[in-house]
C-alpha positions in Angstrom: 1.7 12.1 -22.0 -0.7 15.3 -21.4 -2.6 13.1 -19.1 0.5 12.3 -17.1 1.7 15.7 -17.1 -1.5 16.9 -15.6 -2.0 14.2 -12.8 1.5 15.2 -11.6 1.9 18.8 -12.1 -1.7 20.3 -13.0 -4.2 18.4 -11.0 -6.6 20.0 -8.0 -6.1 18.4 -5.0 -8.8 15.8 -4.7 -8.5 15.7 -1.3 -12.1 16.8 -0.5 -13.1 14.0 -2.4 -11.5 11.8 -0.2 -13.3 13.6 3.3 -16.7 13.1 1.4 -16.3 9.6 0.5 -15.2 9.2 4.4 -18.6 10.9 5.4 -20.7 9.0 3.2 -19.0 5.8 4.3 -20.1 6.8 8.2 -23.4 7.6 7.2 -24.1 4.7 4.9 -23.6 2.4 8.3 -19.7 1.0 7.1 -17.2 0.9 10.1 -14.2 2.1 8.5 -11.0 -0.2 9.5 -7.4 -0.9 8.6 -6.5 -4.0 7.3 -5.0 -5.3 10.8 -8.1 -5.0 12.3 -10.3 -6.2 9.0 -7.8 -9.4 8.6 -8.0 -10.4 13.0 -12.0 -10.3 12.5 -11.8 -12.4 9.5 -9.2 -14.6 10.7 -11.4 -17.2 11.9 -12.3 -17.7 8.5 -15.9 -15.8 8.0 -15.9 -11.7 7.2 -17.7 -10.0 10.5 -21.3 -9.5 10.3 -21.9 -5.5 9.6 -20.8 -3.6 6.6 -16.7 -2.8 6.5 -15.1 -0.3 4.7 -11.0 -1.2 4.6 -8.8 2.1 3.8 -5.3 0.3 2.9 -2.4 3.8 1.5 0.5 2.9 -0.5 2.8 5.4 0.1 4.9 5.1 -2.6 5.8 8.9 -2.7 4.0 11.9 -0.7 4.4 12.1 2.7 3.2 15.4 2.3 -0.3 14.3 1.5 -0.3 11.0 3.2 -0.7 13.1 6.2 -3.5 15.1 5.0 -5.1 12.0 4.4 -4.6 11.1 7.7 -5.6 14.0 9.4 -9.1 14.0 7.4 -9.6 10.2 8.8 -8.6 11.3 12.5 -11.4 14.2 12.6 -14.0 11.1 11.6 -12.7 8.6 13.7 -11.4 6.2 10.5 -9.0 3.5 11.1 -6.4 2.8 7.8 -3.3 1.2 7.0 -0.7 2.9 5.7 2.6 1.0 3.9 5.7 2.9 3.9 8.4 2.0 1.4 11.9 2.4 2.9 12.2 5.6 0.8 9.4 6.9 2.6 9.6 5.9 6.0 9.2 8.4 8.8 9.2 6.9 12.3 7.5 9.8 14.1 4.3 10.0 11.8 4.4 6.3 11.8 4.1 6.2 15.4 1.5 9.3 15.4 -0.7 6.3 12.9 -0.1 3.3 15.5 -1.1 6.1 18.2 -4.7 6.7 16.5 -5.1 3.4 16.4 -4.5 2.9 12.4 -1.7 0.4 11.3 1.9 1.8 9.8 3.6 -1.2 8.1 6.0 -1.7 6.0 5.4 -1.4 1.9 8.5 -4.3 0.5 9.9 -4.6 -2.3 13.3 -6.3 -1.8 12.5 -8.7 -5.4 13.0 -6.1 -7.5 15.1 -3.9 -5.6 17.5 -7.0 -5.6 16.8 -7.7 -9.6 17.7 -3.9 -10.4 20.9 -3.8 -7.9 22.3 -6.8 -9.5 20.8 -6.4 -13.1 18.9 -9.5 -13.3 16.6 -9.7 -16.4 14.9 -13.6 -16.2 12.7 -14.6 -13.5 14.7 -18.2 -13.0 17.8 -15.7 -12.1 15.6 -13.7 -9.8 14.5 -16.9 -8.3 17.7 -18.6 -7.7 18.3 -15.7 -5.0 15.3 -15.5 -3.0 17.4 -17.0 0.0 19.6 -14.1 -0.2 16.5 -11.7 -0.7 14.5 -13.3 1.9 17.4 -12.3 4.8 17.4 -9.0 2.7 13.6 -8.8 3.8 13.7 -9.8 7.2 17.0 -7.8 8.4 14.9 -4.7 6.3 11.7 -6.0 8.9 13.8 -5.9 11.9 15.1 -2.7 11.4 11.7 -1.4 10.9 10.7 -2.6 14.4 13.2 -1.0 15.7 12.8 1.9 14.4 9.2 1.6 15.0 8.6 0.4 18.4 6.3 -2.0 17.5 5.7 -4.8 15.4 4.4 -5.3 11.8 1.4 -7.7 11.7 0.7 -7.0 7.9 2.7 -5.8 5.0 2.0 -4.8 1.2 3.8 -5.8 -1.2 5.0 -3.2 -3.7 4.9 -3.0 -7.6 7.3 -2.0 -9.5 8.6 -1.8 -13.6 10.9 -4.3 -12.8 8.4 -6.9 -11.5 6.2 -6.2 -14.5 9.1 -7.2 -16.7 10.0 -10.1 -15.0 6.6 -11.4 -14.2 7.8 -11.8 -10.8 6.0 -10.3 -8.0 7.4 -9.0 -4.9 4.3 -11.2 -2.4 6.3 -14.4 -4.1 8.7 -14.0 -1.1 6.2 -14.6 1.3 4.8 -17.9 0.5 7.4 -19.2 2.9 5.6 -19.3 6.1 9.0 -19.8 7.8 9.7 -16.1 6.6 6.7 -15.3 8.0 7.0 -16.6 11.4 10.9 -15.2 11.6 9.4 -11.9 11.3 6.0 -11.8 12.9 3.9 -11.6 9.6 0.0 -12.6 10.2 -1.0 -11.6 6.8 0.2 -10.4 3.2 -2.1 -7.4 2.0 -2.5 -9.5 -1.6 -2.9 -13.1 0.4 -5.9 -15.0 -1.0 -7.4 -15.6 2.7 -7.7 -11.7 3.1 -8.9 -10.9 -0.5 -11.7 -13.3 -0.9 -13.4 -11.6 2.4 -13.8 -8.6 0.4 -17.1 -7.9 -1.6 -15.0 -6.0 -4.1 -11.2 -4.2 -3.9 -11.2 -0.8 -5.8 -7.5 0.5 -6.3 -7.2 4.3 -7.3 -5.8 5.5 -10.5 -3.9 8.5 -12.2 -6.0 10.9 -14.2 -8.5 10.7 -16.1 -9.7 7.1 -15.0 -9.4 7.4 -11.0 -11.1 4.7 -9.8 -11.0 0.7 -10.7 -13.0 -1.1 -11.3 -15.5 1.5 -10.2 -16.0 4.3 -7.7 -15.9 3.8 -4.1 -19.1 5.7 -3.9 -20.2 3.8 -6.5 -19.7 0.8 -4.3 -21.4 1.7 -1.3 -24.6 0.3 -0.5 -23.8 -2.1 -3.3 -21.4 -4.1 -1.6 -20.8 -5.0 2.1 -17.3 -5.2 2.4 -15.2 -2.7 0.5 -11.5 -2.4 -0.1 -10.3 1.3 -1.3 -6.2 0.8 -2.1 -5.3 4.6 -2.5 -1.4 6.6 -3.1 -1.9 10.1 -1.4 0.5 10.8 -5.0 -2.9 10.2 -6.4 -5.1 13.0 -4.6 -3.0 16.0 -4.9 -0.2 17.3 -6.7 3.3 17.3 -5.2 5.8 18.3 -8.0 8.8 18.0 -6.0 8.0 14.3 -5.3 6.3 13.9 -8.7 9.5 15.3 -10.4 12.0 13.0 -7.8 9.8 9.8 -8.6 9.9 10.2 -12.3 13.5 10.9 -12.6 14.0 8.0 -10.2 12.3 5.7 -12.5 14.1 6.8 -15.7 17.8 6.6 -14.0 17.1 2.7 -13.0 15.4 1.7 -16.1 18.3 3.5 -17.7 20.9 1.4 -15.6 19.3 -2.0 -15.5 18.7 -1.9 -19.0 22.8 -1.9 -19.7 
Protein backbone atom coordinates (compact mmCIF):
# COMPACT_ATOMS: atom_id res chain seq x y z
CA UNK A 1 0.00 0.00 0.00
CA UNK A 2 2.88 2.72 0.84
CA UNK A 3 4.36 1.72 -2.42
CA UNK A 4 1.17 2.42 -4.26
CA UNK A 5 0.65 5.54 -2.42
CA UNK A 6 3.99 6.82 -3.46
CA UNK A 7 3.93 5.86 -7.29
CA UNK A 8 0.64 7.79 -7.48
CA UNK A 9 0.89 10.77 -5.25
CA UNK A 10 4.69 11.01 -4.10
CA UNK A 11 6.80 9.98 -6.98
CA UNK A 12 9.49 12.56 -9.00
CA UNK A 13 8.69 12.77 -12.35
CA UNK A 14 10.84 10.24 -14.12
CA UNK A 15 10.57 11.93 -17.04
CA UNK A 16 14.26 12.77 -17.61
CA UNK A 17 14.80 9.24 -17.39
CA UNK A 18 12.83 8.69 -20.29
CA UNK A 19 14.87 11.74 -22.54
CA UNK A 20 18.11 9.87 -21.43
CA UNK A 21 17.11 6.49 -22.32
CA UNK A 22 15.94 8.20 -25.84
CA UNK A 23 19.63 9.70 -26.18
CA UNK A 24 21.33 6.61 -25.43
CA UNK A 25 19.08 4.79 -27.81
CA UNK A 26 20.30 7.40 -30.71
CA UNK A 27 23.74 7.06 -29.82
CA UNK A 28 23.93 3.36 -29.30
CA UNK A 29 22.95 3.12 -33.37
CA UNK A 30 18.96 1.90 -32.66
CA UNK A 31 16.47 3.75 -35.08
CA UNK A 32 13.69 4.41 -32.80
CA UNK A 33 10.10 3.37 -34.48
CA UNK A 34 6.51 2.92 -33.72
CA UNK A 35 5.04 -0.30 -34.04
CA UNK A 36 3.35 0.62 -37.62
CA UNK A 37 6.45 1.21 -39.03
CA UNK A 38 8.34 -1.79 -36.97
CA UNK A 39 5.41 -4.39 -37.98
CA UNK A 40 5.39 -3.01 -42.27
CA UNK A 41 9.36 -3.82 -42.17
CA UNK A 42 8.78 -7.09 -40.62
CA UNK A 43 5.85 -7.95 -42.43
CA UNK A 44 7.53 -9.95 -44.96
CA UNK A 45 8.34 -12.22 -42.39
CA UNK A 46 12.21 -11.31 -41.37
CA UNK A 47 12.95 -8.25 -38.63
CA UNK A 48 15.03 -5.43 -40.78
CA UNK A 49 18.64 -5.64 -40.79
CA UNK A 50 19.93 -2.64 -38.18
CA UNK A 51 19.14 -2.40 -34.64
CA UNK A 52 15.31 -1.14 -33.75
CA UNK A 53 14.17 0.38 -30.80
CA UNK A 54 9.98 0.18 -30.76
CA UNK A 55 8.45 2.88 -28.20
CA UNK A 56 4.69 1.39 -27.98
CA UNK A 57 2.44 4.12 -24.81
CA UNK A 58 -0.56 2.76 -23.30
CA UNK A 59 -2.44 5.57 -22.34
CA UNK A 60 -4.54 4.26 -19.95
CA UNK A 61 -4.74 7.60 -17.91
CA UNK A 62 -2.43 10.88 -18.27
CA UNK A 63 -2.82 12.76 -21.11
CA UNK A 64 -1.03 15.27 -19.28
CA UNK A 65 2.22 13.34 -19.40
CA UNK A 66 1.59 11.44 -22.50
CA UNK A 67 2.40 14.66 -24.07
CA UNK A 68 5.52 15.32 -22.39
CA UNK A 69 6.54 12.15 -23.48
CA UNK A 70 5.85 13.11 -26.81
CA UNK A 71 7.32 16.34 -26.91
CA UNK A 72 10.79 14.81 -25.51
CA UNK A 73 10.61 12.13 -28.65
CA UNK A 74 9.80 15.12 -31.24
CA UNK A 75 13.03 17.22 -30.14
CA UNK A 76 15.04 13.67 -31.07
CA UNK A 77 13.32 12.73 -33.97
CA UNK A 78 11.63 9.36 -32.26
CA UNK A 79 8.85 7.72 -33.90
CA UNK A 80 6.14 5.84 -31.09
CA UNK A 81 2.81 4.53 -30.93
CA UNK A 82 0.53 5.73 -28.71
CA UNK A 83 -3.00 3.66 -27.76
CA UNK A 84 -5.77 5.74 -26.51
CA UNK A 85 -8.55 4.14 -24.53
CA UNK A 86 -11.91 5.79 -25.34
CA UNK A 87 -11.60 7.44 -21.96
CA UNK A 88 -8.70 9.06 -23.09
CA UNK A 89 -9.09 10.00 -26.52
CA UNK A 90 -8.22 13.41 -27.74
CA UNK A 91 -8.53 13.88 -31.52
CA UNK A 92 -6.39 17.02 -31.79
CA UNK A 93 -3.11 15.54 -30.03
CA UNK A 94 -3.95 12.44 -31.86
CA UNK A 95 -3.64 14.10 -35.04
CA UNK A 96 -0.53 16.33 -33.75
CA UNK A 97 1.08 12.27 -33.29
CA UNK A 98 -0.07 11.07 -36.97
CA UNK A 99 1.42 14.69 -38.00
CA UNK A 100 5.08 13.81 -36.55
CA UNK A 101 4.88 10.82 -38.14
CA UNK A 102 4.30 8.52 -34.85
CA UNK A 103 1.04 6.21 -34.84
CA UNK A 104 -2.24 7.24 -32.55
CA UNK A 105 -4.43 4.03 -32.41
CA UNK A 106 -6.81 2.92 -30.58
CA UNK A 107 -6.22 1.02 -26.95
CA UNK A 108 -9.74 -1.65 -26.86
CA UNK A 109 -11.13 -3.14 -24.54
CA UNK A 110 -14.77 -3.86 -25.46
CA UNK A 111 -14.42 -7.77 -23.57
CA UNK A 112 -14.40 -6.60 -20.45
CA UNK A 113 -16.06 -3.39 -20.81
CA UNK A 114 -19.07 -5.71 -22.07
CA UNK A 115 -18.40 -8.36 -19.04
CA UNK A 116 -18.64 -5.39 -16.41
CA UNK A 117 -21.79 -3.58 -18.21
CA UNK A 118 -23.66 -6.72 -18.21
CA UNK A 119 -22.08 -8.49 -15.00
CA UNK A 120 -20.77 -11.52 -16.53
CA UNK A 121 -18.52 -13.56 -14.23
CA UNK A 122 -17.57 -16.99 -16.46
CA UNK A 123 -15.60 -16.85 -19.52
CA UNK A 124 -18.17 -19.35 -21.44
CA UNK A 125 -20.79 -16.29 -20.71
CA UNK A 126 -18.32 -13.83 -21.96
CA UNK A 127 -17.78 -15.97 -24.92
CA UNK A 128 -21.27 -16.56 -26.01
CA UNK A 129 -21.39 -12.73 -26.83
CA UNK A 130 -18.38 -11.97 -28.76
CA UNK A 131 -20.68 -11.43 -31.85
CA UNK A 132 -22.40 -8.66 -30.08
CA UNK A 133 -18.91 -7.35 -28.74
CA UNK A 134 -17.27 -7.76 -32.02
CA UNK A 135 -19.94 -5.01 -33.71
CA UNK A 136 -19.31 -3.25 -30.32
CA UNK A 137 -15.57 -3.12 -31.53
CA UNK A 138 -15.84 -2.23 -34.94
CA UNK A 139 -18.78 0.62 -34.68
CA UNK A 140 -16.14 1.88 -31.49
CA UNK A 141 -13.26 1.62 -34.71
CA UNK A 142 -15.33 3.48 -37.04
CA UNK A 143 -15.98 6.14 -34.91
CA UNK A 144 -12.45 6.52 -34.15
CA UNK A 145 -11.72 7.03 -37.89
CA UNK A 146 -13.86 9.43 -37.99
CA UNK A 147 -12.91 11.23 -35.42
CA UNK A 148 -9.47 10.78 -36.50
CA UNK A 149 -9.13 11.30 -40.04
CA UNK A 150 -7.30 8.46 -40.66
CA UNK A 151 -7.11 5.00 -40.33
CA UNK A 152 -5.90 2.55 -37.57
CA UNK A 153 -3.42 0.02 -38.93
CA UNK A 154 -2.62 -1.46 -35.36
CA UNK A 155 -4.34 -1.53 -32.05
CA UNK A 156 -3.40 -2.69 -28.38
CA UNK A 157 -5.35 -4.51 -26.59
CA UNK A 158 -6.02 -3.32 -23.04
CA UNK A 159 -5.95 -5.18 -19.58
CA UNK A 160 -8.10 -4.94 -17.22
CA UNK A 161 -9.26 -6.61 -13.52
CA UNK A 162 -11.98 -8.04 -15.18
CA UNK A 163 -10.02 -9.97 -17.81
CA UNK A 164 -7.69 -11.14 -15.12
CA UNK A 165 -10.74 -12.63 -13.37
CA UNK A 166 -12.14 -14.22 -16.20
CA UNK A 167 -9.05 -15.39 -17.83
CA UNK A 168 -10.32 -13.80 -20.90
CA UNK A 169 -8.22 -11.37 -22.77
CA UNK A 170 -9.41 -8.52 -24.64
CA UNK A 171 -6.80 -9.61 -28.15
CA UNK A 172 -9.31 -12.93 -28.08
CA UNK A 173 -11.59 -10.70 -30.25
CA UNK A 174 -9.29 -10.38 -32.90
CA UNK A 175 -8.50 -13.87 -33.94
CA UNK A 176 -11.26 -13.35 -36.38
CA UNK A 177 -9.59 -12.11 -39.40
CA UNK A 178 -13.04 -11.17 -40.83
CA UNK A 179 -12.99 -8.52 -37.89
CA UNK A 180 -9.94 -7.52 -39.01
CA UNK A 181 -10.48 -6.89 -42.57
CA UNK A 182 -14.06 -5.06 -41.71
CA UNK A 183 -12.02 -2.56 -39.89
CA UNK A 184 -8.67 -2.25 -41.60
CA UNK A 185 -6.55 -3.97 -38.80
CA UNK A 186 -2.88 -5.11 -40.21
CA UNK A 187 -1.70 -6.16 -36.86
CA UNK A 188 -2.62 -6.73 -32.98
CA UNK A 189 0.14 -5.11 -30.72
CA UNK A 190 0.22 -8.81 -28.71
CA UNK A 191 -0.02 -10.98 -32.22
CA UNK A 192 2.57 -13.67 -32.18
CA UNK A 193 3.92 -12.56 -35.85
CA UNK A 194 4.87 -9.05 -34.34
CA UNK A 195 6.19 -10.41 -30.91
CA UNK A 196 8.62 -13.03 -32.04
CA UNK A 197 10.54 -10.18 -34.20
CA UNK A 198 11.51 -8.73 -31.08
CA UNK A 199 14.85 -9.61 -29.30
CA UNK A 200 13.12 -8.89 -25.97
CA UNK A 201 9.68 -6.73 -24.91
CA UNK A 202 10.29 -4.83 -21.59
CA UNK A 203 6.92 -3.41 -20.20
CA UNK A 204 7.35 -0.57 -17.35
CA UNK A 205 6.19 -1.02 -13.93
CA UNK A 206 4.86 0.97 -10.78
CA UNK A 207 7.29 1.72 -8.04
CA UNK A 208 9.79 0.26 -6.76
CA UNK A 209 10.27 -2.48 -9.57
CA UNK A 210 10.07 -0.13 -12.82
CA UNK A 211 11.20 -2.06 -15.39
CA UNK A 212 10.46 -5.92 -16.56
CA UNK A 213 12.07 -8.02 -17.13
CA UNK A 214 15.02 -5.66 -17.08
CA UNK A 215 15.94 -2.15 -17.87
CA UNK A 216 15.77 -0.74 -21.18
CA UNK A 217 19.27 0.55 -20.80
CA UNK A 218 20.03 -2.56 -19.59
CA UNK A 219 18.99 -3.98 -22.86
CA UNK A 220 20.73 -1.96 -25.18
CA UNK A 221 23.68 -3.24 -26.88
CA UNK A 222 22.50 -6.51 -25.54
CA UNK A 223 19.73 -7.00 -27.84
CA UNK A 224 19.02 -5.81 -31.37
CA UNK A 225 15.51 -5.36 -31.40
CA UNK A 226 13.91 -3.82 -28.29
CA UNK A 227 10.31 -3.28 -27.34
CA UNK A 228 9.80 -0.59 -24.35
CA UNK A 229 5.68 -0.78 -23.50
CA UNK A 230 5.47 2.32 -21.23
CA UNK A 231 2.02 4.35 -19.29
CA UNK A 232 3.03 8.11 -19.12
CA UNK A 233 0.87 7.28 -15.46
CA UNK A 234 4.05 5.52 -14.83
CA UNK A 235 6.77 8.49 -15.23
CA UNK A 236 5.25 11.21 -13.28
CA UNK A 237 2.72 11.80 -10.88
CA UNK A 238 -0.76 13.11 -11.87
CA UNK A 239 -3.01 12.94 -8.70
CA UNK A 240 -6.04 14.12 -10.30
CA UNK A 241 -5.95 11.15 -12.75
CA UNK A 242 -4.31 8.86 -10.16
CA UNK A 243 -7.20 9.73 -7.67
CA UNK A 244 -10.04 9.43 -10.82
CA UNK A 245 -8.47 6.03 -11.95
CA UNK A 246 -8.45 4.50 -8.57
CA UNK A 247 -11.86 5.45 -7.67
CA UNK A 248 -12.88 4.27 -11.04
CA UNK A 249 -11.60 0.91 -10.39
CA UNK A 250 -13.18 0.48 -6.91
CA UNK A 251 -16.86 1.75 -8.09
CA UNK A 252 -16.83 -1.19 -10.99
CA UNK A 253 -15.33 -3.85 -8.94
CA UNK A 254 -17.87 -2.74 -6.40
CA UNK A 255 -20.85 -2.99 -9.02
CA UNK A 256 -19.82 -6.10 -10.93
CA UNK A 257 -19.18 -7.94 -7.88
CA UNK A 258 -23.27 -7.62 -6.94
Amino acid sequence: MLNRVYADYLMPSRLGEYEALVRKAAAAGYAQLSVRDFFRQVHGGDPPPGKTFVHRHDIDSDLRTARKMFDIESRHGVRASYYFRLCTLDFGFMREIEAAGSEASYHYEEVADFAKRHRLRSADAVRQRFPEIRELFARNVSRIVEGLGLPLTTVASHGDFANRRLKVINHELLRDDALRRRCGIECESYDAELLRCFDIYISDRKHPVYYYPLSPFDALGAYRHICLLTHPVQWETNWVESTRCNVRRLVEEMAWRT
